[in-house]
Structure formats: structure tokens, C-alpha cells
C-alpha positions as CSV (number, residue, x, y, z in Angstrom):
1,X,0.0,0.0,0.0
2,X,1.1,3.3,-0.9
3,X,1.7,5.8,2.4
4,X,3.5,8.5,2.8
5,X,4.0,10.3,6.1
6,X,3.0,13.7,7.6
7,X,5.4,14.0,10.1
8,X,5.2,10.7,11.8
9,X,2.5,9.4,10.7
10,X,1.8,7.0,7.2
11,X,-1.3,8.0,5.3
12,X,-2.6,5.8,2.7
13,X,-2.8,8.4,-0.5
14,X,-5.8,6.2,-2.3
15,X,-8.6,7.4,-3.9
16,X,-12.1,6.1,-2.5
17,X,-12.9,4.1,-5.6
18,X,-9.6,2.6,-5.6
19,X,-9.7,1.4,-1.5
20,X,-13.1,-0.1,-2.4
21,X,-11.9,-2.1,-5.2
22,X,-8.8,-3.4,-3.3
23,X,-11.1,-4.1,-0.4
24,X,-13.1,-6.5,-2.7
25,X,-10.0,-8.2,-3.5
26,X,-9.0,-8.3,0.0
27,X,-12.1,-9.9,0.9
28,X,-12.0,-13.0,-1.6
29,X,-8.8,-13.6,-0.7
30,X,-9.2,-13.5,3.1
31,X,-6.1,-11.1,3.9
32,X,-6.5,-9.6,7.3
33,X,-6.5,-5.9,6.9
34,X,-6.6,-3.2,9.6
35,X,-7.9,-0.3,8.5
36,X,-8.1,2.8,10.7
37,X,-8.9,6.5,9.5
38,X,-6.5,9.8,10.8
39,X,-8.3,13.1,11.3
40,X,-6.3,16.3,12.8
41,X,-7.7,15.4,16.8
42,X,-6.4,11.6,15.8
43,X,-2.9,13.3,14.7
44,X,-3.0,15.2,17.8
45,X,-3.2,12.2,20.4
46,X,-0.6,10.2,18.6
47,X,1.7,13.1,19.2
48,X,1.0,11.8,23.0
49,X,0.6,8.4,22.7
50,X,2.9,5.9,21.4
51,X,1.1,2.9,21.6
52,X,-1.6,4.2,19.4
53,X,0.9,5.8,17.2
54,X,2.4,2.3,16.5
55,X,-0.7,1.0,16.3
56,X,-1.5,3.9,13.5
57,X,1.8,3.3,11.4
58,X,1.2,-0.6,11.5
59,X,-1.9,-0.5,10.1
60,X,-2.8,-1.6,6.9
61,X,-4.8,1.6,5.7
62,X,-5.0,5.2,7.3
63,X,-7.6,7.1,5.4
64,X,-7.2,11.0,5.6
65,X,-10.2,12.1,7.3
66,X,-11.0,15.9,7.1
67,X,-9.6,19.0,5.8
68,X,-6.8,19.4,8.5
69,X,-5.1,16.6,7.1
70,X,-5.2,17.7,3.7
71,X,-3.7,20.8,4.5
72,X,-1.2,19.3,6.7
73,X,-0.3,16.7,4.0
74,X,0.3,19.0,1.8
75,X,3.2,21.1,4.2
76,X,4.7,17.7,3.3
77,X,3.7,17.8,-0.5
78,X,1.4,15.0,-0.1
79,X,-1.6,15.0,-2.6
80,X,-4.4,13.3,-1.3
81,X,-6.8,12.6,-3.8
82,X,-10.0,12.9,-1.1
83,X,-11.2,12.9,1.7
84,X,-12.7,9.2,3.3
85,X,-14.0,10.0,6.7
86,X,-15.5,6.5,8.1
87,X,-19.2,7.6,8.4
88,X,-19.1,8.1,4.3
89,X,-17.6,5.5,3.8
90,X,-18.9,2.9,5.7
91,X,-22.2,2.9,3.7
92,X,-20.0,1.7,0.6
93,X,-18.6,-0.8,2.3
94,X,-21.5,-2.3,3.6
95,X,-22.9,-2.6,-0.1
96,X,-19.5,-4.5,-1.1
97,X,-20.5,-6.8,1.9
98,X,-23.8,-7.1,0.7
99,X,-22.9,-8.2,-2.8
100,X,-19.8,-10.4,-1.7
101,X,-22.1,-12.3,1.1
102,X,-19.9,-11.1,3.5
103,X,-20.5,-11.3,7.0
104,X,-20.3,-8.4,9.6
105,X,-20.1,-7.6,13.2
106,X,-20.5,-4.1,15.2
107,X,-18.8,-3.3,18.1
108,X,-19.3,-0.2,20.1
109,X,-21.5,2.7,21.0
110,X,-24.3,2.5,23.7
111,X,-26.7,-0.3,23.9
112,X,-29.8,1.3,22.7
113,X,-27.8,3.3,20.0
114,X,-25.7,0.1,17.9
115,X,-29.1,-2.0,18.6
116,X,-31.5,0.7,16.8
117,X,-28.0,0.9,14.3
118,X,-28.3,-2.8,13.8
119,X,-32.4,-2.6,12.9
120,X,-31.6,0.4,10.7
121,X,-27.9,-1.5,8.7
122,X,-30.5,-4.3,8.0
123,X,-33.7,-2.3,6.8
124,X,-31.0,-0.6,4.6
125,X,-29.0,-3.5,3.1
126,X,-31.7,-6.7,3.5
127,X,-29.0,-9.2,1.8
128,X,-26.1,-8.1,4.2
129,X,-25.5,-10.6,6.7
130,X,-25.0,-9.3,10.4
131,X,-23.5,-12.1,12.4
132,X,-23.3,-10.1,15.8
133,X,-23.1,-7.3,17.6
134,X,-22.5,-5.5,21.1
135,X,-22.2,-2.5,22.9
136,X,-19.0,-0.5,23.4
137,X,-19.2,-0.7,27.3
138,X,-18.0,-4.1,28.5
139,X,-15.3,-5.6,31.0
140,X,-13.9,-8.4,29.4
141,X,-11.8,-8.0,26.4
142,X,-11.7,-11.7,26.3
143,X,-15.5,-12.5,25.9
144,X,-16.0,-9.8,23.3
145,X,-13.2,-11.4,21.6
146,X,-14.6,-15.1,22.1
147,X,-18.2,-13.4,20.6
148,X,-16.9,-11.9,17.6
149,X,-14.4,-15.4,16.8
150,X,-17.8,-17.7,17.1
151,X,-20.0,-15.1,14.9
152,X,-17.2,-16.0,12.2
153,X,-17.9,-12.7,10.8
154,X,-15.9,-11.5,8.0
155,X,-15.4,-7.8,8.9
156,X,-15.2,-6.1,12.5
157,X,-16.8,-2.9,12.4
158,X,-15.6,-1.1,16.0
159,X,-16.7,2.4,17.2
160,X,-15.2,2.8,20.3
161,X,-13.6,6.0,20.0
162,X,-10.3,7.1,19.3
163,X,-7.6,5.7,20.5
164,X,-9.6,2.9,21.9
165,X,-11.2,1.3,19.2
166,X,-7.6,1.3,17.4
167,X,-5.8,0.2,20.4
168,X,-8.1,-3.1,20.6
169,X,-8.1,-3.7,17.2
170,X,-4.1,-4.0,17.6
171,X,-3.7,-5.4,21.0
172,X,-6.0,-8.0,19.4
173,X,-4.7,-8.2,16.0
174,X,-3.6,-12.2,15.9
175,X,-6.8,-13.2,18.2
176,X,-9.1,-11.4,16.2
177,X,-10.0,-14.1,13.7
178,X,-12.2,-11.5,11.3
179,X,-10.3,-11.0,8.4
180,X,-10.6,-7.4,8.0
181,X,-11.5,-5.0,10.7
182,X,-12.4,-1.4,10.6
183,X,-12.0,1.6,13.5
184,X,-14.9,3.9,12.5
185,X,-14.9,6.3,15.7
186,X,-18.6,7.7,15.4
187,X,-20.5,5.8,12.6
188,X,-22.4,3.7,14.5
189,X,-23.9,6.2,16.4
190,X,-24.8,8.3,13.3
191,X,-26.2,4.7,11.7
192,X,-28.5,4.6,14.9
193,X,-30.5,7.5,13.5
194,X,-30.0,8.8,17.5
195,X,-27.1,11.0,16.6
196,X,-27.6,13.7,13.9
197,X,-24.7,14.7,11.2
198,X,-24.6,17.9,9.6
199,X,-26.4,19.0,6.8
200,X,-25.0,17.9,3.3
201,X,-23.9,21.0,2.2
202,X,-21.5,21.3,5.5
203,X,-20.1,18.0,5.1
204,X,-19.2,18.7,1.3
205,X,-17.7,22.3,2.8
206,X,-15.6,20.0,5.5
207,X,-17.7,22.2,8.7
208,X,-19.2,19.1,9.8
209,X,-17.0,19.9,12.9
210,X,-18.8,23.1,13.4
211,X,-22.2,21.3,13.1
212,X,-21.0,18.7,15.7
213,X,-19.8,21.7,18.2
214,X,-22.9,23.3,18.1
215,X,-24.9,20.3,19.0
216,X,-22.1,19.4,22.3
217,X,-20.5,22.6,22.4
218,X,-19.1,21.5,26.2
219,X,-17.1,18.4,24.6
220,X,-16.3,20.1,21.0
221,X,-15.1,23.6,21.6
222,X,-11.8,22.7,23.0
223,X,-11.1,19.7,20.7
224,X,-11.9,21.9,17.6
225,X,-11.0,25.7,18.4
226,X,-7.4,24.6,20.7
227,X,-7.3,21.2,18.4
228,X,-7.0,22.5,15.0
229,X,-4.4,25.1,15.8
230,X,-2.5,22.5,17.8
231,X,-2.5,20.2,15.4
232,X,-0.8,22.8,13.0
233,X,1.7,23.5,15.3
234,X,2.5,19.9,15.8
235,X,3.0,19.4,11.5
236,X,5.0,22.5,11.7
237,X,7.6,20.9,14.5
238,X,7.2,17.9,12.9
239,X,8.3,19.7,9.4
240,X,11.2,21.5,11.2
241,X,12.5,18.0,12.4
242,X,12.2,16.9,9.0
243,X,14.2,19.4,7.2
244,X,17.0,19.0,10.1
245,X,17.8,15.7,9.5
């Protein structure tokens, strides 16, 4: 896979239509694939945290989510072709499933929310096999582990929040028998119908973050207004450390 790095951190520079294709052809052959998406507050906590930095570089896939990264990458003249947040995505990927008889389970979010999320995945794609699912709130890593190994599902779908969801998905990578597994931060709460997104138009001007701060201002204003200029500052250290070397 072709990724080159902002800073210290790979990003998979892939078009939308070409990930899809290869994830077809990762299907039918059964490869496991980790495949995790980078926005500027994800770029932010790796700066802080190693494990899930590893994690991030080790992955099979980091998918540039938002216009911070594209702005960043191209400090680093990186061309990303466009941008593949998880929540737009994840409704393409679920039609693949669909047509490849592919087999899925969802991990994450609160009970009522990945249950209505469930109800609404299988009103929307009526062919598409759901072999489990649970909520993101348990206490053994081991039993959620033991679930997902006997649904025998072909793709792990987890939204459990950055770093979490990533650093399960790699902590778990060789027990984890579901050949390819996604980190998909909020989806399955938008997919529950109990969480709204922005309007259209905002999410095609990249201010679904403005959208999402007006609805929890408390938890949003400091990730967005202090994270988007930190996350600037860290490319631009990151850029100096580059050209020093």
C-alpha cells in the first residue's frame, strides 16, 4: 500500500474508488487488513501516545479524514486525492458486503444506540448478513473477543472512540480471527439514527465539525477551536525535524 508520512505518521494516499476495489479483492482472498482513519484530533493524540501511534503506522490503511489533514499533508507535498471520513464510507462498504455475502459484526456505541444501528444497517442492506453485535461498554476484552471469533464474521466494524477502538483492534490483531477489521470512531452512532450529522452541504464544505460543536458545544469547543491550531503546530515541529535531519 502506498503511504507517505505527515510528520510521523503513514497516510494511505488512495482514492475512494480505488480502497473499495482493493477491499473487494482483500475480501476473496481472506487477507486480514486493519484499517483505521486519521483526522487532525487523531494526529493530535498520537503526538502523545505511542502505543496508538504504532498501532496507526502498523496498520494496513490510514484514510485521511478531514480538511486538516489535507492541509497538513500538503506542508509535506502530499496529494491526497480525497477525503474518506468512516461515516461516508462505511455505507460503501456495507454494499461490497452485501454483494460479496460477506459477514459483519459491530462493536461499540451505547446499547440502545448500535441496537437501533443494527435494525436500521438491516432495513438498509436486506441481503447483508449481520452475524453479531455489542455495545461499546464491557469488562472483558476476552468475551467480546470469544463473541466476535464464534459469529465468524468477515469484517469487524468497531466504534469505540479514538484511540480505543484502534488500540483493541491492535492489541488484538492475531486473536481477532475476522479477516478485515475497521476503526470507525462515530458511525455507529450516526447509523443509529439517535445522533444527527450535519447537513450535506456542510459536510461537502468540511464544517461538519462546526455542526457537531454546536450540537455538544461543552465536549467540542476545545477539541476543535485549541485542536485545529495545535494540530498545526505539531505538522509544523514535525516539518522543522524533518528538514534538520
Amino acid at each position: 500500500m502506498n503511504k507517505k508520512y505527515i510528520g510521523n505518521i503513514g497516510v494511505s494516499v488512495i482514492s475512494k474508488e480505488r480502497f473499495l476495489n482493493e477491499f473487494v479483492e482483500k475480501m476473496k482472498c481472506g487477507s486480514k487488513k486493519n484499517i483505521f482513519f486519521l483526522n487532525d484530533h487523531c494526529f493530535n493524540i498520537a503526538q502523545k501516545d505511542a502505543d496508538y501511534l504504532k498501532y496507526l503506522n502498523n496498520a494496513d490503511y490510514v484514510l485521511n479524514d478531514g480538511l486538516g489533514i489535507t492541509l497538513g499533508a500538503k506542508l509535506f507535498n502530499i496529494e491526497l486525492k480525497e477525503n474518506l471520513n468512516g461515516t461516508d464510507l462505511m455505507p460503501q462498504v456495507l454494499k461490497k458486503c452485501e454483494k460479496l455475502d460477506a459477514s459483519i459484526f459491530l462493536l461499540g456505541a451505547k446499547e440502545e444506540n448500535i441496537e437501533a444501528a443494527v435494525s436500521n444497517i438491516q432495513s438498509s442492506y436486506p441481503h447483508l448478513k449481520i452475524a453479531g453485535y455489542h455495545h461499546g461498554y464491557f469488562n472483558s476484552d476476552e468475551r467480546i473477543i470469544e463473541k466476535i471469533n464464534q459469529s465468524k464474521a468477515d469484517v469487524l466494524i468497531v466504534g469505540m472512540g479514538v484511540p480505543l477502538q484502534e488500540k483493541f483492534i491492535g492489541q488484538y490483531d492475531q486473536e481477532i480471527n475476522s479477516p478485515v477489521r475497521f476503526a470507525v470512531g462515530a458511525y455507529i452512532d450516526f447509523a443509529s439514527g439517535n445522533v444527527r450529522r450535519a447537513p450535506k452541504l456542510m459536510r461537502k464544505l468540511n464544517l461538519e465539525w462546526l455542526f457537531r460543536m454546536a450540537l455538544e458545544p461543552k465536549r467540542m469547543w476545545k477539541r476543535n477551536f485549541i485542536g485545529h491550531g495545535l494540530f498545526f503546530i505539531n505538522v509544523l515541529r514535525l516539518k522543522k525535524q524533518n528538514n534538520t535531519k
